[in-house]
N, C-alpha and C positions, 0 to 999 in steps of 0.2 A: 380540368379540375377533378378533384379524387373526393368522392359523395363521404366513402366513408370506407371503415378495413373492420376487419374481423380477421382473428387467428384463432386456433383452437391445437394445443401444445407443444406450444412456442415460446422456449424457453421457458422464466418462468409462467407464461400465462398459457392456466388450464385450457381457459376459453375468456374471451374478452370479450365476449358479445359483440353486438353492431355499435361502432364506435361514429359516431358522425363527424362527419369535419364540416366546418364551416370556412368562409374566405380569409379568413382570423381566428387559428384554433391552438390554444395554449397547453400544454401540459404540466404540469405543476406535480410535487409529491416528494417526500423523502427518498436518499442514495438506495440504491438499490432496489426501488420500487417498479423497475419495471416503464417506466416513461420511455429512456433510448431505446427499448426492445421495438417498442410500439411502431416507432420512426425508424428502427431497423429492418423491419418488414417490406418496408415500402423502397429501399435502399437495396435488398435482395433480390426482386419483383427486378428493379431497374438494369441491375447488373448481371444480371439472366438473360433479360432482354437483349441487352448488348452484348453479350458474351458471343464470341464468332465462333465457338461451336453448337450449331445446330439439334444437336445431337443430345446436347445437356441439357436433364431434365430440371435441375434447380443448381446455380451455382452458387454454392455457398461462400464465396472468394478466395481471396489470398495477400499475401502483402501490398500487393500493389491495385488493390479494390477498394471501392466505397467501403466494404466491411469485409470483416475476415472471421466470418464465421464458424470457423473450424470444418467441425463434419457433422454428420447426419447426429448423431450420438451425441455431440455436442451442445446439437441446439432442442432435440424435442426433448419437452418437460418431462424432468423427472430422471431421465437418461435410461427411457424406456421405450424401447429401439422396437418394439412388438406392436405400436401405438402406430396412430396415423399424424402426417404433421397436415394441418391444414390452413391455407392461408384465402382470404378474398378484402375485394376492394369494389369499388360503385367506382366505375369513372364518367364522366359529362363530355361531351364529344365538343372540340373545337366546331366544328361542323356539324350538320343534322348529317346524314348517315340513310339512303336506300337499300333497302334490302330484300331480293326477294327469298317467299318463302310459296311452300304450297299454296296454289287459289288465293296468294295475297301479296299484295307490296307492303309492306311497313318501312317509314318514316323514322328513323329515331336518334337520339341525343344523347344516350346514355345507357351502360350495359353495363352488369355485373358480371367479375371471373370470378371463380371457385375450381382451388387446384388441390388436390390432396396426394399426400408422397408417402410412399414408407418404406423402409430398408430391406434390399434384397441381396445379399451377397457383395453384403459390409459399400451399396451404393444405392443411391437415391432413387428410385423409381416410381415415375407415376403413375397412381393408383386410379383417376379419377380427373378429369377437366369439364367444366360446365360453365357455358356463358349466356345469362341471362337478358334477353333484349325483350325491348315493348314495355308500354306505359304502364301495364297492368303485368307485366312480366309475366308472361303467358307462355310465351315462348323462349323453349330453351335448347342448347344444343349441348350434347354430352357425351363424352369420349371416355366409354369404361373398356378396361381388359379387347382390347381392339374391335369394338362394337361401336358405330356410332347411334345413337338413341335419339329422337326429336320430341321435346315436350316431358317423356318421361322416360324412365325405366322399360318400361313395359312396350314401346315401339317404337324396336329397332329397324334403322335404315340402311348401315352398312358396315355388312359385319369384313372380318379383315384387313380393318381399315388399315393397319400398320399404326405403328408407333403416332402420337401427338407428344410434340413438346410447347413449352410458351407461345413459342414463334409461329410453328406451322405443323401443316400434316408432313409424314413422310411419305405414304401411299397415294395411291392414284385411286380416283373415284367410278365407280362401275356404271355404265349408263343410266341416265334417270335420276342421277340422285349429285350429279355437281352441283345442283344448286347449293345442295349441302357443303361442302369440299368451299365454296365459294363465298358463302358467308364465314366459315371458320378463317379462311385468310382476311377476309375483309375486316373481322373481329380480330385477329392478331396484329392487323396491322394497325390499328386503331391503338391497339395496347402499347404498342412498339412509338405510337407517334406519342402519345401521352405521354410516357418516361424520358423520353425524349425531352422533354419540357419541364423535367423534374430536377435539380438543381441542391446539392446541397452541399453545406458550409459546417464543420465539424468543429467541435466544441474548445479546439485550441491550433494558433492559426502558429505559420512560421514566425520565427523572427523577423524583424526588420532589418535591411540591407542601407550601408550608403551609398548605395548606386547598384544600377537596375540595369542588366544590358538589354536591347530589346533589338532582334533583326529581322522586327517586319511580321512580325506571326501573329496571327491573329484566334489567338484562343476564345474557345465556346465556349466557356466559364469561367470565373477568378480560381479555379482549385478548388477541391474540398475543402485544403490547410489555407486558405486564401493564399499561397504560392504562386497565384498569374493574376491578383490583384492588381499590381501595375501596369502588367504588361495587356493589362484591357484595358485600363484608360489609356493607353497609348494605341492603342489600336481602335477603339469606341474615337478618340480624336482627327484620327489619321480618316477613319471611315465617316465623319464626321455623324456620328451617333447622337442622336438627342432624345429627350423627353421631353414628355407633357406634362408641365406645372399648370395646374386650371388650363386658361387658354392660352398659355406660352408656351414654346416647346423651344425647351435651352438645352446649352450641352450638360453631358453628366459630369465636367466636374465643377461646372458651377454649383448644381444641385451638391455635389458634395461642400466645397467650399461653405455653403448656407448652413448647411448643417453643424458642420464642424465650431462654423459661429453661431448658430443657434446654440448648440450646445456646451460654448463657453470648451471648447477644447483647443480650438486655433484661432488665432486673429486673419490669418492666410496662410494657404495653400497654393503650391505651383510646383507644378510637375514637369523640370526644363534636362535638355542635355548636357550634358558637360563637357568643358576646351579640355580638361587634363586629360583626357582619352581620345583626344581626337572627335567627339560627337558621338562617340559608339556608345556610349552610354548614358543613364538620365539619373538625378536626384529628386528627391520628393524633399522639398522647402518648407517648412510652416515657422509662421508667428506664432508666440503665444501671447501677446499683448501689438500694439501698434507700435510701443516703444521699443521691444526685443527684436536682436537680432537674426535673421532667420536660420533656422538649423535644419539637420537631418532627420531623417525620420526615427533614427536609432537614439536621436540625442535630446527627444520631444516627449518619450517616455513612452510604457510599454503599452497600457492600460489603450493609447488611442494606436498603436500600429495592432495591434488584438481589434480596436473595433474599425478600421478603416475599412478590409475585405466586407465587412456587414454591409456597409455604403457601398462598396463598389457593386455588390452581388445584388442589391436592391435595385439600380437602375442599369445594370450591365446585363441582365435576364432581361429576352423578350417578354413582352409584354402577354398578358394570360400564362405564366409558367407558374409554377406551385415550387414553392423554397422552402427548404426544410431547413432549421437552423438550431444546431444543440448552442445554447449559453452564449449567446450573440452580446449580452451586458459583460460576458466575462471581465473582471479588472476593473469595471466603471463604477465610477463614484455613484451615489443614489439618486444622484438628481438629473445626472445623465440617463442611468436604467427609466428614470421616468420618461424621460425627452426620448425615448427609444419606442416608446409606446405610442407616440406621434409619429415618429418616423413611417414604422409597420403601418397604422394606419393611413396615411400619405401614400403607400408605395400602394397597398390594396386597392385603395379608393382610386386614385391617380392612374395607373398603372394597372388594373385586373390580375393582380396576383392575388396567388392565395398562399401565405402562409402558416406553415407549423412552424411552432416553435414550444422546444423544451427548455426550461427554465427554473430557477429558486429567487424569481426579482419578484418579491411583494410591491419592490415599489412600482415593477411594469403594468403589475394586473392592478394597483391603485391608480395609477394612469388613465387603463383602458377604461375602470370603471366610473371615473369622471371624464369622462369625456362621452363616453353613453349618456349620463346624467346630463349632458353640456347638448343633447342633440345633435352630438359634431360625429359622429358613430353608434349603426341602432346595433343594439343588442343583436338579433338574429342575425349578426354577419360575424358573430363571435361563437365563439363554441370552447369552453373553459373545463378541466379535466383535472382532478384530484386520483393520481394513483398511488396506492400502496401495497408493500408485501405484508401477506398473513400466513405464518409461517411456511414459507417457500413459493406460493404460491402468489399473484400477483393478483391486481383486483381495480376498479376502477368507478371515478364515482364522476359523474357532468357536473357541475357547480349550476346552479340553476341562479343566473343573472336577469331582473326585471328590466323593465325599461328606462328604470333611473340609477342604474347603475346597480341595484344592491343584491347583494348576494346571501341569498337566504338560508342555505345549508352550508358552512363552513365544517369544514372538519374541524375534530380536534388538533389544536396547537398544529395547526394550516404552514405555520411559519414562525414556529419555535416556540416556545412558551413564555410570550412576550410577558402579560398581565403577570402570570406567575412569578416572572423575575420581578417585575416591579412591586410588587405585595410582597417577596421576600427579603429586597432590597429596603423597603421602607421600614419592614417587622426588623430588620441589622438595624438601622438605626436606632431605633424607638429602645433597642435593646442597651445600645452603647451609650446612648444619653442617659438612660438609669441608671448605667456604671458610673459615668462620669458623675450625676447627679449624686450619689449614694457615696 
């Protein structure tokens, strides 16, 4: 789980402060506020991680990456390349974590990275690495200008360390002082398994296909575009994959199928192969009543092939992974965006995930905030975010949610200026009856 992030001029945000996440953390805010940056952080972090050169100190992607950040110049604020880019995050260890240290073992669950970059010969170079362990975060480990430093600045333990990247050292450690050398791997690897488990679903999925070929592969995710949406419940089947509902543990596409009727989208769902291919292929079937007859997924309308990867990536992600999801209600009517507020909630509580999501659904965060009120979801497993841009600069405010739901600090026109239309809308009439009257 990811405690929480900080950036400091990235893109547009000067500094974001410590931004907490919780198991259920929304982001809400006007275009260009700065919301996807937030979750693009954590997306960059991932794809560094996994980048199979060693060597790179930040990958800022490319076409065929979770993001494609251009270049160094691109992304720190301001497009002032003289400036440091800094990025950090809290993560929670799947596992408690031994570590020793001088005259001590320490136990622990959770560590903070702090990575700072700045441009050296038009390429990204690390300025700075620091990863903070211990309850009291006491101790820290810190890789400047090839010095490695324990606790502070002020004493250093091995200098000439060579290069650090995300991953690992590139140098060998002088006698006496591996331990050192040994907890930075044990801390990167900890990094590496945590993204690992990090999952995300982009803000507009592929179209919908009449037929799926699938030859046996078993992909680690639905896609970003949800692109292997199908080809994981064909494979979650074959594997015979299931979930925990309460104290049942059904397959995932029953869990979908419910849904889908829960939410008034399908009357049924079935995912079979088809004779006109010989078998080599599958169709995705749905009712939209008990009396219609079944069709394709292309011919069931867009709004639910847009939210299906949503379902699939909710129970297709092992369990304890953290999902990130830009505009998951994309396309759905409002009473759906609300019944999506259940879902997330469902897959959290059910499931131990934690998701982000960025969003413009008033009707999802009016959801979440009756169902707090309902005791069915407490307040502190939420964590609710108002961002916006103040002239180029981004900005960020926690929505401070009681325990009966209500939210005490609204911004202004939070979600358009609803009252205002309606008071201007009523002053039109009031106007055109004394026309008419007169």
């Amino acid at each position: 789980m990811i405690t929480h992030i900080r950036m400091k001029n990235f893109k547009s945000w000067k500094d974001s402060d410590e931004v907490k996440l919780a198991p259920l953390t929304g982001f809400f805010g006007t275009n260009s506020s700065g919301k996807s940056s937030l979750l693009q952080m954590l997306l960059l972090l991932k794809q560094t991680a996994e980048h199979p050169d060693l060597e790179e100190s930040i990958f800022f992607g490319n076409e065929s990456s979770l993001v494609n950040l251009g270049s160094f110049r691109e992304v720190i604020h301001g497009h002032k390349e003289a400036i440091l880019l800094e990025l950090e995050f809290g993560g929670k260890l799947r596992s408690s974590l031994t570590i020793e240290v001088p005259n001590e073992a320490i136990d622990i669950d959770n560590f903070i990275f702090h990575i700072s970059i700045r441009e050296a010969n038009r390429r990204p170079v690390v300025e700075n690495i620091c990863y903070t362990i211990g309850t009291e975060a006491d101790h820290k480990i810190i890789w400047r200008h090839d010095t490695i430093y324990y606790k502070n600045l002020q004493n250093p333990i091995w200098d000439n360390a060579g290069g650090l990247g995300i991953k690992n050292f590139y140098g060998s450690p002088g006698a006496g002082i591996v331990w050192c050398a040994e907890i930075v791997r044990e801390l990167s690897s900890a990094f590496e398994k945590l993204f690992s488990h990090v999952y995300y679903l982009g803000p507009t999925r592929v179209d919908p296909r009449r037929r799926y070929n699938w030859s046996g592969m078993h992909p680690g995710h639905p896609g970003q575009w949800g692109n292997q949406a199908i080809v994981a419940l064909l494979s979650a089947r074959v594997r015979n994959l299931k979930t925990r509902h309460e104290t049942e543990v059904v397959p995932i596409e029953q869990r979908i199928s419910y849904w889908l009727q829960e939410m008034d989208l399908a009357h049924s769902f079935s995912l079979d192969w088809t004779e006109i291919t010989g078998g080599t292929e599958y169709e995705v079937r749905l009712q939209k009543t008990s009396a219609s007859p079944p069709v394709t997924l292309v011919d069931m309308g867009y709004g639910l092939a847009q939210f299906l990867p949503v379902l699939v990536l909710c129970y297709y992600a092992p369990e304890g992974s953290t999902l990130i999801l830009e505009q998951p209600g994309i396309h759905l009517h409002p009473k759906v965006q609300s019944q999506l507020a259940d879902l997330l909630i469902e897959v959290v509580t059910e499931r131990n995930l934690q998701i982000l999501v960025e969003s413009h659904s008033e009707h999802l965060l009016n959801r979440l905030q009756r169902r707090v009120a309902e005791e069915k979801f407490a307040a502190d497993q939420t964590a609710l975010y108002f961002c916006r841009n103040d002239e180029g600069v981004s900005n960020i405010d926690r929505l401070k949610m009681d325990e009966f739901g209500n939210i005490t600090n609204w911004p202004e026109n939070f979600f358009g200026d609803e009252m205002g239309d309606l008071f201007a809308m009523t002053k039109a009439q009031r106007e055109r009856q004394k026309k008419a009257e007169g």
